[in-house]
C-alpha positions, -999 to 999 in steps of 0.1 A, spaced: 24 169 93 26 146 64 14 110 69 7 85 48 -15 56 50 -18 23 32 -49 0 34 -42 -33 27 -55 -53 -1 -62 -79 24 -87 -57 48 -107 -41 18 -113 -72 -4 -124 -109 8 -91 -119 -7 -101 -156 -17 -126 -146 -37 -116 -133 -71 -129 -93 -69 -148 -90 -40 -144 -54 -21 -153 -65 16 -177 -39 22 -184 -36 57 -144 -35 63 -136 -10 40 -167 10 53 -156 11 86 -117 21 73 -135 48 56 -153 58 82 -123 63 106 -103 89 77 -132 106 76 -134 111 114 -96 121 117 -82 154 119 -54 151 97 -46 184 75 -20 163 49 -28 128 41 -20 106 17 -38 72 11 -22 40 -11 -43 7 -13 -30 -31 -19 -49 -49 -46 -62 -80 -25 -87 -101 -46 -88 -76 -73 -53 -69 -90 -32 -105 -76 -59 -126 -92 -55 -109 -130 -14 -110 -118 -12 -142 -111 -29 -152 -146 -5 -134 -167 24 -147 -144 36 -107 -137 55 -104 -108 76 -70 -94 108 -86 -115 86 -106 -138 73 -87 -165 53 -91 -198 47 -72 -228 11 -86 -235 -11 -56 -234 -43 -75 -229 -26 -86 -197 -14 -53 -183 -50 -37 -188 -66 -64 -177 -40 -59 -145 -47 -24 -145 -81 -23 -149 -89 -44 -117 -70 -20 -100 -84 10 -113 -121 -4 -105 -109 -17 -67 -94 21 -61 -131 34 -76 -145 15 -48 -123 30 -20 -124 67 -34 -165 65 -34 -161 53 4 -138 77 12 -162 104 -2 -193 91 12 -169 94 45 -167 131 38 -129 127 24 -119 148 -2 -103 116 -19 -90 118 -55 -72 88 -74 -36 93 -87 -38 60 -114 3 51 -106 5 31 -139 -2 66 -156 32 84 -141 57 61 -125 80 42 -151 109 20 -141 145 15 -156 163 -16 -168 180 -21 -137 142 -20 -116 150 12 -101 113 32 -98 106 66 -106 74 82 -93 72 118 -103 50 137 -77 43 170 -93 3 159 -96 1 145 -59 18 179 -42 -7 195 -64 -38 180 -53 -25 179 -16 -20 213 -14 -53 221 -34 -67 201 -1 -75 166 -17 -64 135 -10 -46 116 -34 -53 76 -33 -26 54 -45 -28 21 -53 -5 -10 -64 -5 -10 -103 19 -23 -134 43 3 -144 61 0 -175 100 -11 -172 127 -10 -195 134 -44 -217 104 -61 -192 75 -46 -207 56 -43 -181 58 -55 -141 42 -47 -108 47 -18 -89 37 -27 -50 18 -3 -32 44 -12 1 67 0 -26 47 34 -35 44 39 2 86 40 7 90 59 -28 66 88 -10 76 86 23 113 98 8 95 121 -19 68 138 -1 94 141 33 66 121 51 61 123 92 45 93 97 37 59 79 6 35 88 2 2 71 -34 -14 84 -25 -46 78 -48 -79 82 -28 -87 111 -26 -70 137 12 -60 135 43 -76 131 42 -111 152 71 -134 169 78 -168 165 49 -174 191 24 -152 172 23 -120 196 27 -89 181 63 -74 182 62 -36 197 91 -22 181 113 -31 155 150 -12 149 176 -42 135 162 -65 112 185 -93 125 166 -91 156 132 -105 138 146 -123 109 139 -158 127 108 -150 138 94 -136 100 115 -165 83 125 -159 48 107 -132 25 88 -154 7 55 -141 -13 24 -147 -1 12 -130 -36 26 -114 -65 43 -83 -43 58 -101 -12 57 -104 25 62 -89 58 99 -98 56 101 -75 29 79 -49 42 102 -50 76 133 -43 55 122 -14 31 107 8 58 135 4 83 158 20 54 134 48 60 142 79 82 103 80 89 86 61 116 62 36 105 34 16 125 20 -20 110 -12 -25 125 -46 -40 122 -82 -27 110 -93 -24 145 -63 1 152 -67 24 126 -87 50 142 -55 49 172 -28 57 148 -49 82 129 -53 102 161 -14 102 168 -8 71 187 17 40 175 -7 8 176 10 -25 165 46 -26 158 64 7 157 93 4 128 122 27 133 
């Protein structure tokens, strides 16, 4: 069984403070992989405080792009120091984590449509490692360079990789209703656009709105839950808000 998991960039990093990995949180997240039995896994990570600050600077967006190269490495590089953080604390955890540096094999054409070859991730998965993911620029045609989401790696592997299940750990502790209690299941988006409002971005890559509407174009089953409800849905259970 094939699941994928994304960390958010918000429950790894203390988010308000420019490149801070939140230690004891991302400890813990660590801690609860490495107790799973899970025999196919694959792990993408937000960028929280590390990658949106250095975005934000060089005013890249997912359609806003630039072809400064100081500011995609600088972009880059935050992220590729954040994911060094979470596959050392996934090892310490006993994980047999190795980082797949997106920026390195995805590319994107003029019209924003995203390729992500997976001939090195089916590789290491069935060598038994665990690849770790993580939002990144990717080079787009005529745009130079623009952000690549990890909510959009997540959809581009769930339909690559054939995935059985999808977690998103979230800083929240699922998707919530216009009185702010968490929604169990989710099949029609008309049926929560009121209560998430209109997609606006809380950072460079976007909000739930948007999350809500890529993963129910998905065939796979996806839960959106908080840090405290990770351990649940690695052991097979559907904590938060079930999307399907």
């Amino acid at each position: 069984m094939t699941t994928i998991l994304k960390l958010g960039g918000s429950v790894i990093t203390e988010k308000d403070a420019p490149e801070t990995v939140d230690r004891e949180a991302l400890t813990a997240a660590a801690d609860a992989i490495g107790a799973a039995d899970l025999d196919d896994l694959v792990i993408v990570h937000g960028g929280g405080s590390f990658g949106h600050h250095h975005a934000e600077a060089h005013g890249v967006t997912a359609t806003a792009g630039t072809h400064d190269a100081a500011g995609v490495y600088a972009i880059h590089d935050a992220m590729a120091r954040l994911d060094d953080h979470v596959v050392e604390a996934l090892q310490d955890a006993g994980v047999p984590a190795l980082p797949v540096h997106p920026f390195s094999v995805a590319s994107r054409d003029e019209h924003g449509e995203t390729a992500l070859p997976t001939g090195a991730i089916d590789r290491l998965r069935g060598e038994g490692f665990v690849p770790v993911l993580f939002g990144d620029v990717v080079v787009q045609a005529g745009a130079g360079a623009t952000i690549l989401s990890g909510d959009e790696i997540v959809v581009l592997l769930a339909r690559s990789l054939g995935a059985d299940r999808i977690g998103l750990c979230s800083g929240v502790s699922g998707v919530l209703d216009e009185s702010g209690a968490v929604i169990d299941r989710i099949e029609d988006f008309a049926a929560v656009a009121d209560a998430l409002g209109e997609s606006e971005a809380t950072d460079v890559t976007g909000g739930m709105a948007g999350k809500v509407r890529a993963l129910l174009d998905l065939e796979t089953p996806a839960s959106i839950f908080g840090p405290d409800d990770l351990a649940a849905f690695l052991a097979g259970e559907d904590p938060g808000t079930l999307i399907e």
